[in-house]
N, C-alpha and C positions, 0 to 999 in steps of 0.2 A: 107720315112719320115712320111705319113702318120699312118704307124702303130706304131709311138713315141707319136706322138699327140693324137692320139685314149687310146694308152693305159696312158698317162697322165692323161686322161680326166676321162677316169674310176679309175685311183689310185684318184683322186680327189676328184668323188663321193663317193668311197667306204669311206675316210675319213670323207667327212661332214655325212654318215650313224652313221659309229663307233661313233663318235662326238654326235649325236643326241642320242644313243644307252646310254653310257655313262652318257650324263646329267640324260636319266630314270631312272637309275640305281641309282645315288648319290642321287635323289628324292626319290627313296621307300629307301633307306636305311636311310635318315634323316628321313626318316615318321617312320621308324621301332624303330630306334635304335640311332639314333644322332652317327653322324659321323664329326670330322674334320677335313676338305678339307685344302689342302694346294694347293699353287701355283707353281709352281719347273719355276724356271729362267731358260733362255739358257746362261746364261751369266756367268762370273768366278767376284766371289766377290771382288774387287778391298784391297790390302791389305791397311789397315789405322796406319799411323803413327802419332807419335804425331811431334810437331814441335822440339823438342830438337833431336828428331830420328833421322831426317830431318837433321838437323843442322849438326850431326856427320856424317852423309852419303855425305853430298856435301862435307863435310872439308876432307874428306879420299878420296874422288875424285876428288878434286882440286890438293890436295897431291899428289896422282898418276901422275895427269896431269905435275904437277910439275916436277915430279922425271924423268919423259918421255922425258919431254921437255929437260932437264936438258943431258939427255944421250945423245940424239939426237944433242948437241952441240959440245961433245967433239969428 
């Protein structure tokens, strides 16, 4: 187990290296040449509906619900 932990500890440091390496880097290239940085998410952009979207997406899913329910009787 110890050589999990050993080599965690070095992917760790090699990362906060690269990390440091990197910010040098984005400095002389904004010193050189102006550069725009972006920031990249890990995340997935939530899709945006408007409220009327909304409004037909529950009324065809209550419908479903309905039609299920409605089988599951007879």
């Amino acid at each position: 187990m110890k050589i999990y932990t050993d080599a965690v500890k070095l992917l760790r440091e090699r990362r906060l290296a690269v990390a440091a390496e990197l910010g040098q880097i984005d400095i002389a290239v904004k010193a050189l040449g102006g550069i725009r940085t972006t920031v990249f998410t890990t995340g997935r952009r939530k899709p945006r509906f408007s409220k009327a979207g909304r409004a037909r997406i529950a009324a065809a899913q209550r419908a479903r619900w309905k039609k299920l329910k409605a089988a599951q009787k007879q």
